[in-house]
C-alpha positions in Angstrom: 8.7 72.4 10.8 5.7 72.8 13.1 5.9 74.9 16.1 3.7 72.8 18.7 2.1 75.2 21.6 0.1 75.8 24.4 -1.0 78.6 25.9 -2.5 79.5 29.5 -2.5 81.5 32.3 -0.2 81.5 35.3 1.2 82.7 38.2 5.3 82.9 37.7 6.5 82.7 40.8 4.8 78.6 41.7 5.6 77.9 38.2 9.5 79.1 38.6 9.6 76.8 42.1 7.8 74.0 40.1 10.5 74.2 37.3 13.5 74.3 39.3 11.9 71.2 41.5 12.3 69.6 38.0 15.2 70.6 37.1 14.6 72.7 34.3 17.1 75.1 33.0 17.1 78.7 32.9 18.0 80.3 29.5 17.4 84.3 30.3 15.1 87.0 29.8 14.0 88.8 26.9 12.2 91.9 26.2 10.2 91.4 22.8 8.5 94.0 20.6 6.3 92.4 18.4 5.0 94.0 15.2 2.3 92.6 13.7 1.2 93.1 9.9 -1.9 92.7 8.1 -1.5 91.6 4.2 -3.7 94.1 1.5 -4.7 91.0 -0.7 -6.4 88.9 2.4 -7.1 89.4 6.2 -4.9 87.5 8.7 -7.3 87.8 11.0 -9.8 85.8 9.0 -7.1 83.5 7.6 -5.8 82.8 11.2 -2.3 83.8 9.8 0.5 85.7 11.3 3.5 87.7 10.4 5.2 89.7 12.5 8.7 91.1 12.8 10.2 90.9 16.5 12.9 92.9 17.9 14.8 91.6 20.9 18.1 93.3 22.1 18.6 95.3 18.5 18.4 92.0 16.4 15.0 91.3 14.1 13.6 88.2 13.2 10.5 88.1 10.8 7.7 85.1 11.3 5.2 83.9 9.3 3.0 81.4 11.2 0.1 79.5 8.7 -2.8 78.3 10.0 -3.6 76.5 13.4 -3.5 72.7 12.7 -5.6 71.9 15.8 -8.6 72.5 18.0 -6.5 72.2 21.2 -3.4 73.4 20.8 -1.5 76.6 18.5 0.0 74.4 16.3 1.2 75.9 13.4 3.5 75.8 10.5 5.9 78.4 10.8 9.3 80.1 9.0 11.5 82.1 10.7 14.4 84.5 9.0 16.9 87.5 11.3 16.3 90.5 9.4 17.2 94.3 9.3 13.9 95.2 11.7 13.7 98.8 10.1 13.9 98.0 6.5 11.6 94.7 6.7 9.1 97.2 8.2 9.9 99.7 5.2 9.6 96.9 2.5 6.3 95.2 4.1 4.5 98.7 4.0 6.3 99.3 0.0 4.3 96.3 -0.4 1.0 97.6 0.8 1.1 95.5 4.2 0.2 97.4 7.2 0.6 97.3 10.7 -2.1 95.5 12.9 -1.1 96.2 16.3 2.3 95.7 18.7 2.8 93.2 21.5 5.4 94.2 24.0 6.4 91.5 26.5 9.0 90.2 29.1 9.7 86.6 28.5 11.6 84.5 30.7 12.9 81.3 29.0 13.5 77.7 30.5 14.4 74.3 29.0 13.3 71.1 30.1 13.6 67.6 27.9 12.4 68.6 24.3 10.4 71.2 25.6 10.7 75.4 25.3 9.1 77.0 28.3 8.3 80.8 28.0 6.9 82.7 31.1 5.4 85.7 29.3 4.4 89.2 31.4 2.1 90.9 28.5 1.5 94.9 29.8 -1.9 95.0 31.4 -2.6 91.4 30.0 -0.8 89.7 33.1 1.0 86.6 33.4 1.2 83.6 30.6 3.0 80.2 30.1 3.7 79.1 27.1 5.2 75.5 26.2 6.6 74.8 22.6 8.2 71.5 21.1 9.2 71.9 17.7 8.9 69.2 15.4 7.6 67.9 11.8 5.0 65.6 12.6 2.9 64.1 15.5 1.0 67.1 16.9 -1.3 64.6 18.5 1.5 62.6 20.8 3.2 66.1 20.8 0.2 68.1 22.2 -0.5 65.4 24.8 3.1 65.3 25.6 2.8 69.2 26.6 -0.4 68.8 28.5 0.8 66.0 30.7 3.9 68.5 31.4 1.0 71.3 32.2 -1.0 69.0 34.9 2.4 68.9 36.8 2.3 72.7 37.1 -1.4 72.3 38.2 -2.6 73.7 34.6 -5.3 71.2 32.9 -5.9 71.2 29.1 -9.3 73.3 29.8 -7.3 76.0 30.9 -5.1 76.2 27.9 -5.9 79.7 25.5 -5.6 79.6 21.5 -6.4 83.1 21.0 -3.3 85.1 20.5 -2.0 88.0 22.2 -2.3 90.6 19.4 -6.4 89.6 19.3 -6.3 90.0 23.8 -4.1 93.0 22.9 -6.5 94.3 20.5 -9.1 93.4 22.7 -11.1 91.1 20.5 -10.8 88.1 23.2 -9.5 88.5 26.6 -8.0 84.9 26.9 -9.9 83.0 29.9 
């Protein structure tokens, strides 16, 4: 499956009133602490891969996310498996992986059509959106399909941000 994403800055509270003009639905909140890993056999950063494992309210999931498959969007392959957070961590560094940096966030999470919306507060980062469709093919039709949601919230596809938050976190791009 490809995880189909874009990425940009914006102010929640217009984007919440936008959303519940349009009737999207709110899911929750979530408090995420993301731990990133670096492999000892090649660079993520240089590979533009990810694995992480995220803990939100005790449980753990562990992500790998491959490669972007665009130049306008974060589309990536990605696998996803629940895990024991403590002993992944313990196994990874076993391994020889280590740990690249942490990304704590507050997410608050809306539905609308075939589309995940994520309003993301990132510490001294400030305020994101980020809107995901899941899917095997079409990143094209996908991508626009996201962007045309975007210029309803007033957010054009020159605003959207690839870099990730563990590279603003780590300060190596501060995200437009």
């Amino acid at each position: 499956m490809l995880e189909i994403e874009v990425k940009a800055r914006a102010g929640h509270q217009q984007v919440k009133e936008l959303l519940a003009g349009m009737g999207a639905n709110f899911i929750g909140v979530q408090h995420h602490c993301d731990t990133y890993f670096n492999a000892p056999h090649r660079d993520f950063a240089n590979t533009d891969e990810a694995l992480r494992i995220r803990s939100v309210d005790g449980r753990s999931v562990m992500t790998y996310k491959g490669k972007k498959l665009d130049t306008v969007s974060k589309t990536r392959e990605e696998f996803e498996t629940e895990v024991d957070g403590g002993n992944a961590r313990s196994i990874l560094l076993a391994l020889g992986f280590y740990e690249a940096g942490v990304v704590k966030k507050k997410r608050e999470i809306f539905r609308f059509e075939n589309m995940t919306i994520c309003l993301d507060s990132v510490g001294s980062l400030g305020e994101f959106i980020e809107v995901e469709i899941t899917a095997e093919s079409d990143i094209e039709f996908h991508s626009k399909h996201i962007f045309s949601f975007l210029d309803k919230l007033g957010i054009v596809e020159e605003d959207s941000i690839r870099t990730s938050y563990l590279e603003m976190v780590l300060g190596k791009d501060k995200g437009k």
